[in-house]
N, C-alpha and C positions, 0 to 999 in steps of 0.2 A: 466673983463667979465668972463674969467674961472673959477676963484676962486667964485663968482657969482653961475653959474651953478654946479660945484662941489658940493655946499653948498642946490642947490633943489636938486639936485637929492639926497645927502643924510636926506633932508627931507622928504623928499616922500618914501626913503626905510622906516624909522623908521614912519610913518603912517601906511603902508604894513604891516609891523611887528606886530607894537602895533593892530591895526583889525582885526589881524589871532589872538592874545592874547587876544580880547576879544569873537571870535567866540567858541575857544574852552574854556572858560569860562562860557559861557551861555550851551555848552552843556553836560559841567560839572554837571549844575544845572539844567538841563531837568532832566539827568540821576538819579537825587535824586527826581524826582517826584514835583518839584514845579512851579507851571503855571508859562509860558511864552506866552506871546502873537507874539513871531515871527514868522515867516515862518518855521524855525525848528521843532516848535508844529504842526503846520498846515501840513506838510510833514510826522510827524510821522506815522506807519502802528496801523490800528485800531484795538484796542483786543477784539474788542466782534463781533458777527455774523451780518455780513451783507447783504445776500442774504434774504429776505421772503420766507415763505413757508405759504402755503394755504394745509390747510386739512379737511377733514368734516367726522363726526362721526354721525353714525349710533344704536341707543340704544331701545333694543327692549321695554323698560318698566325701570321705574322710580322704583328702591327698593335697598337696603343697599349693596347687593355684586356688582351690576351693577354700582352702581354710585360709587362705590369705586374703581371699577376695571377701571374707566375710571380719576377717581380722580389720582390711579398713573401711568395710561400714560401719564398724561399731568406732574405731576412732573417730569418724566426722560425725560420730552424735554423738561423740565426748566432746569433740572440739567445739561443740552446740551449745553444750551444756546439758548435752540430756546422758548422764552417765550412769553404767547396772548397778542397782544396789541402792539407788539414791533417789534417782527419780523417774526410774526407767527398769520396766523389768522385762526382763530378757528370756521366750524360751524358745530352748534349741533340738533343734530334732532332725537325726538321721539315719539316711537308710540305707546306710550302708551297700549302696549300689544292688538292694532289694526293690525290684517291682511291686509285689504285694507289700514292702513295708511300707515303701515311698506313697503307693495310695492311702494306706492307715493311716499316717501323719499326714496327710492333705485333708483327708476324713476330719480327725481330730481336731486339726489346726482349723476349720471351718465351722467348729462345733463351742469355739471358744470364741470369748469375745476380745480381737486384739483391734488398736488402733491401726494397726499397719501391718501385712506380712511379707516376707523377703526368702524368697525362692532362688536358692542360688544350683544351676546346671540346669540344663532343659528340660529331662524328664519331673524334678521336683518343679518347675515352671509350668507345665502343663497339668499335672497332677494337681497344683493350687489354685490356678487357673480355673477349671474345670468344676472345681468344687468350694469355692469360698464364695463368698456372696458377695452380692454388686457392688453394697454398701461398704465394704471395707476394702480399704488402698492396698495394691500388691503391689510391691518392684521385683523383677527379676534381674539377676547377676549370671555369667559364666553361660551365656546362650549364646549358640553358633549365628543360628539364623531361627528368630522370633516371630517371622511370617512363615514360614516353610512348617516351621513348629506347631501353626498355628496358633500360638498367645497372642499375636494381635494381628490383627487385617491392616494395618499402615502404621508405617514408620513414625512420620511426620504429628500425626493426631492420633494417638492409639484409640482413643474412644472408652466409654463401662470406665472400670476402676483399676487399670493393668497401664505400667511403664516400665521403663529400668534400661538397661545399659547389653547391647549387644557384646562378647569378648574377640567376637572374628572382624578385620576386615576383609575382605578377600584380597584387599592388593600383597598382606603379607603372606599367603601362603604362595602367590604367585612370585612374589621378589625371593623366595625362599628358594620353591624349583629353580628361578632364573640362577641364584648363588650355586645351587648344585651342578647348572648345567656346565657353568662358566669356568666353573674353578674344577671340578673335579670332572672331569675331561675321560677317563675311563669307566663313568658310570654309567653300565646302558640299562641297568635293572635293579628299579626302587623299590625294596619291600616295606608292605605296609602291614603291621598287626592292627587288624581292625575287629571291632564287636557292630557288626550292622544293621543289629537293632536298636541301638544308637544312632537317632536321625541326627544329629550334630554331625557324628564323625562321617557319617553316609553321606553330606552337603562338602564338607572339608576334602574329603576323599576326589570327587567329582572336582573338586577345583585346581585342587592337584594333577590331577590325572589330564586336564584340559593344557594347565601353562606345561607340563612335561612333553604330553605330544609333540609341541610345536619344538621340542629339542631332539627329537625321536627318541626319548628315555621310556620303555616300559614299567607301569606300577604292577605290581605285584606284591597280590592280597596273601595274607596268611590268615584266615576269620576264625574268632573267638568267641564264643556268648558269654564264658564269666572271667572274673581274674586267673584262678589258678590254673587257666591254659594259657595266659600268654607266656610263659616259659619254653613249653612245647613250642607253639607257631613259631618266638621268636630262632629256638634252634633250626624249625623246619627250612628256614630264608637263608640259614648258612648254605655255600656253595652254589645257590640259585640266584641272587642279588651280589649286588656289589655296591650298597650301602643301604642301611633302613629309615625305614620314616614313622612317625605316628602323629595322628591329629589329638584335638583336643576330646580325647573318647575315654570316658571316666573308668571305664571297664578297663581299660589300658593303663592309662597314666598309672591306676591304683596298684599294677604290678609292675610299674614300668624299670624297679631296679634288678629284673632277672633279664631285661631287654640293654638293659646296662650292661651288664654282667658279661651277656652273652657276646656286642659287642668289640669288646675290651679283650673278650679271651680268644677271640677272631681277627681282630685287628679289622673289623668292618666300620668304618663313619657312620655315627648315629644321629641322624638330626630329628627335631621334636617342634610342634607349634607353640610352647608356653618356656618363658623365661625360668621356671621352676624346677623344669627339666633339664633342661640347660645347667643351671644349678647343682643339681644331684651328679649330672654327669654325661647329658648328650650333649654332643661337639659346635653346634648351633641351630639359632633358630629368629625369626624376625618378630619381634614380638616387643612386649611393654610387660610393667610391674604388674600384678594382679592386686596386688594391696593398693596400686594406682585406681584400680577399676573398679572394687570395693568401695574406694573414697568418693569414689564422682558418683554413687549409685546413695551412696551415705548420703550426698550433699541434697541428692533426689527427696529422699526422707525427711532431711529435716526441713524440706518446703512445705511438706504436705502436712507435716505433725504441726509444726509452729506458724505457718503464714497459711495453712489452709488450704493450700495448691492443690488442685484436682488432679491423678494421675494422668487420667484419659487424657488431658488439654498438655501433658509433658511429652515432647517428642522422642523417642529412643534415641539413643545416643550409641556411637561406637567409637572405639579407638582408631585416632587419628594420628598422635606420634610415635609413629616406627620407626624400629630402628636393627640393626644385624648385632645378636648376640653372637658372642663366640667364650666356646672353655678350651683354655691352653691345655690344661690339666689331663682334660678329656681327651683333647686330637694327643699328647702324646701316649694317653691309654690304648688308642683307638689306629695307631701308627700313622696317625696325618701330618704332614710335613705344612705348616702356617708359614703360610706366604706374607710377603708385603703387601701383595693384590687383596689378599682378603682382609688383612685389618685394615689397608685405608677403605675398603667397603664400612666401617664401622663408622657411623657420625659422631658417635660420644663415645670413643676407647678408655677413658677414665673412668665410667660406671658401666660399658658393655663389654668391653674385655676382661673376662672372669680369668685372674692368674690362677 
């Protein structure tokens, strides 16, 4: 009977044994990444984001820098980890360069519970501003000037629940004048399609108007209040000006390929404040990526969803590397003869000479 029991219980150790030898065997071969259907799998910690986040975005108007400025917030909260559909829902609302809609959606978006909302152009920035509550983070995008605005009272510390990313510096609109004064030598009159109830374009305008004085270039306004006049204004500037301008003025940019157009069929130099523009077809302008500005307002986001960052305590930010775009394509639409002077003005001709 001893020798009996002796005999299980040393079968029962070498059972013991041998199932620790195959536990740590299987997690040998977790460790290499190859499925197992055990509980070892099932226990492991999850590497991708598991919280949802809810955000609503606010966009004053449907046009190339807006929608690119909002195309790279949503990549640097994919590059997060927080992607639509997955772990993050995403809603979008615009108003179509409507005053009464732009407040509805400020209304609405205030009436819902998001963890973040993202205001992009100044009037949808004030409209959210104005009407969401203290307790929910706003960032703003595509703002001229955000104290002028009134969305925040300091730069540095905005304070309450309001940050985000300036799209003006003012040195580029004045290196802009200085290119026009320098290079294009027969321009004594700069026409401007402006909507001036548009306090963005109203600040842009004024700073233009200041570096051009000191060239003795007159501006001259052609004013609009919706899109389907800037056709008209821009034809009014033929024969009065001798090359046109626009700011970053949503009411503008949104019509701005009849100001192309016009132009092109005049042989007058068109230059613009957004890289976008430039793009479609005005001849230059000093400016940065919007999808650049998007992503650094993104990066704003995912401090405040994932590490908790209070907006107030984040400082505005504006763009800092400038740089002279130029479209060949455009100066020979537009009969500008490109000089050597002006493209070595260009820092980086590789990505800012548009052929």
């Amino acid at each position: 009977m001893k020798r009996k029991k002796i005999w299980l219980g040393l079968s029962l150790c070498l059972t013991l044994v041998t199932a620790g030898c195959g536990s740590n065997n299987n997690a040998a071969v977790n460790s290499g990444n190859t499925p197992n259907s055990g509980t070892a799998a099932t226990e492991a910690p999850a590497s991708t984001e598991t919280k949802s986040y809810k955000i609503a975005i606010s966009q004053y108007v449907e046009h190339p820098s807006l929608d690119a400025t909002r195309e790279g917030f949503l990549a640097a909260l994919k590059d997060a980890g927080l992607v639509e559909g997955e772990n993050l829902k995403v809603n979008l609302e615009n108003a179509q360069a409507d005053q009464a809609n732009n407040l509805s959606i400020a209304q609405k978006i205030a009436a819902d519970g998001n963890d973040l909302v993202l205001a992009i152009a100044t009037p949808s920035a004030q409209a959210v501003v104005q009407n969401v509550k203290k307790d929910t983070p706003v960032l703003f995008a595509a703002v001229t000037d955000p104290l002028d605005a009134k969305i925040v009272t300091d730069l540095e510390k905005p304070g309450a629940n309001v940050s985000g990313a300036s799209d003006t510096n003012p040195a580029a609109i004045s290196q802009l004048m200085d290119f026009i004064a320098e290079q294009f030598p027969n321009v004594k009159k700069l026409g401007l399609v402006i909507n001036e109830g548009e306090q963005n374009a109203v600040v842009m305008s004024g700073i233009a108007k200041e570096a051009l004085d000191k060239h003795g270039i007159e501006l001259v306004k052609a004013a609009i209040t919706n899109t389907s006049e800037v056709k008209q204004a821009a034809e009014s500037l033929v024969g009065r000006v001798d090359a046109m301008y626009i700011t970053l003025d949503n009411t503008v940019v949104s019509g701005v390929d009849t100001i192309i157009q016009t132009a092109n069929e005049h042989k007058i130099p068109f230059f613009s404040s957004d890289r976008d523009t430039v793009e479609k077809g005005a001849f230059a302008t000093v400016g940065f990526k919007y999808y650049d500005h998007g992503y650094q307002v993104g990066e704003m986001a995912v401090e405040i969803l994932k590490d908790g960052k209070n907006p107030g305590e984040m400082k505005v930010t504006m763009q800092e590397k400038l740089d002279l775009i130029l479209n060949l394509k455009a100066a020979a639409a537009q009969g500008i003869e490109v000089t050597d002077a002006m493209k070595a003005a260009v820092t980086d001709p590789d990505n800012n000479i548009i052929q």
